[in-house]
C-alpha positions in Angstrom: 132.4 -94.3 -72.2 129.6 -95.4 -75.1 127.1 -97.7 -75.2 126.7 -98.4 -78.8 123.9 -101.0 -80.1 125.2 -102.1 -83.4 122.7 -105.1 -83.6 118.8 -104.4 -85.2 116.4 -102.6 -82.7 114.2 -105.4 -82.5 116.9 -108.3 -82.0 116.5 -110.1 -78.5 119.5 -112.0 -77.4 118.8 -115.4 -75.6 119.3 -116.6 -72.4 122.3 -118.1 -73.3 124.0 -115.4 -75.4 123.5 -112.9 -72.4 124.8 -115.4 -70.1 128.0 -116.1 -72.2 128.3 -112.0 -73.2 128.1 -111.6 -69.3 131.0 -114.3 -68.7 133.6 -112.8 -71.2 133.5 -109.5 -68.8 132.8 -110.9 -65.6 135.4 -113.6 -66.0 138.4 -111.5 -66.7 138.2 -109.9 -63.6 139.4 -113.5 -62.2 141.4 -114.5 -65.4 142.4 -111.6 -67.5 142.3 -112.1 -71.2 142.0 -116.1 -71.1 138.1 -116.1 -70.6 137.3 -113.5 -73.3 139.6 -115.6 -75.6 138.0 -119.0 -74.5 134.4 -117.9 -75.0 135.6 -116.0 -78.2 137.1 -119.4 -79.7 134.1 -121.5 -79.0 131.5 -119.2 -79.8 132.5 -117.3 -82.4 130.8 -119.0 -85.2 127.9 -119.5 -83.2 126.2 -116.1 -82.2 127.5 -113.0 -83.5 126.3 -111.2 -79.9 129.0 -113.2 -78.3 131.8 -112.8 -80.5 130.5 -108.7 -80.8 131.2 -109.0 -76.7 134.0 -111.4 -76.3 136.2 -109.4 -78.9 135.1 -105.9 -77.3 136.0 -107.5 -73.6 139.3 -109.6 -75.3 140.4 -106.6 -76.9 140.1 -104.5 -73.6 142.6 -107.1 -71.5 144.8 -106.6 -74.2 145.5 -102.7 -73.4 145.4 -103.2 -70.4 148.1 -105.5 -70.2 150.1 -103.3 -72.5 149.2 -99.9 -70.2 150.0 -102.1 -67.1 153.6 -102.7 -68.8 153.7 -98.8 -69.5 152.6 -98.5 -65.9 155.7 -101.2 -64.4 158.3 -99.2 -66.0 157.3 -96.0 -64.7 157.5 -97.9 -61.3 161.0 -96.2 -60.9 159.8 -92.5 -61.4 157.2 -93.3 -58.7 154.2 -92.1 -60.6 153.8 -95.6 -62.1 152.6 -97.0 -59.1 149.6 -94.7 -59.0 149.3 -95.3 -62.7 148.9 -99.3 -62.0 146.2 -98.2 -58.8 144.2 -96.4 -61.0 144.4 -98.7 -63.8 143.5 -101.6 -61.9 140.4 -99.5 -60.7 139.7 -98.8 -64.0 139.4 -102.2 -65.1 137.6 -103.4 -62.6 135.0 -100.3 -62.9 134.9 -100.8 -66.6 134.3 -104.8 -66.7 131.5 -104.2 -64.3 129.6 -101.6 -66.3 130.1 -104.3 -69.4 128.8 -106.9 -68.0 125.4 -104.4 -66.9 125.0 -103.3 -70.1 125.5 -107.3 -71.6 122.6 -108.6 -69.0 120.5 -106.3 -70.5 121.4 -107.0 -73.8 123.2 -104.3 -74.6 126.8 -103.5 -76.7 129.2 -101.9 -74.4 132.5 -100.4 -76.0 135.1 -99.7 -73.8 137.0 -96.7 -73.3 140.8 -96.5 -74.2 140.8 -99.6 -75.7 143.1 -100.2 -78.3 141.3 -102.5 -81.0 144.1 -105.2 -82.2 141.3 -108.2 -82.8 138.7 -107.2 -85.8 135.7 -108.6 -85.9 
């Protein structure tokens, strides 16, 4: 796990980018991928802080959806249900440290994340 700050030392989010940076992590942990993409779609022209997030948080639901499919097929050799346990701890752990790091207006870059959405 990094934190990387790829924005200028000295740039201060606003209120409202934090709060929408917050909501694309936060959010998936009700409604997977859909909020990162949501937020990402409306404010992606708008503040590069949020798109830097939503992409980095979209991007994230996205392998995990395709580990979770890895997971359900190992179902049958038993070690895939521990594999879908862990990897729904994961997620949860991960989103949570995200949406820290995006309240204080911070860059978090997830771990095992398979980037298919470029900035």
């Amino acid at each position: 796990m990094e934190t990387l700050d790829h924005f200028e030392s000295d740039y201060q989010p606003t209120s409202d980018e934090k709060t929408m940076a917050i909501l694309s992590h936060i959010l998936t942990l009700v409604c997977g991928f859909l909020a990162p993409l949501i937020i990402y779609l409306i404010k992606k022209d708008e503040s590069p802080y949020v798109r830097k997030h939503a992409v980095e948080s979209l991007n994230f639901q996205i392998s995990v959806v395709i580990y979770g499919i890895g997971a359900a097929i190992l179902v049958f050799l038993i070690i895939g249900i521990f594999l879908l346990i862990a990897l729904g701890i994961l997620a949860v752990i991960l989103a949570i440290i995200a949406t820290v790091k995006a309240s204080e207006g911070k860059f978090y870059q997830y771990p095992f994340t398979i980037r298919l959405i470029k900035e």
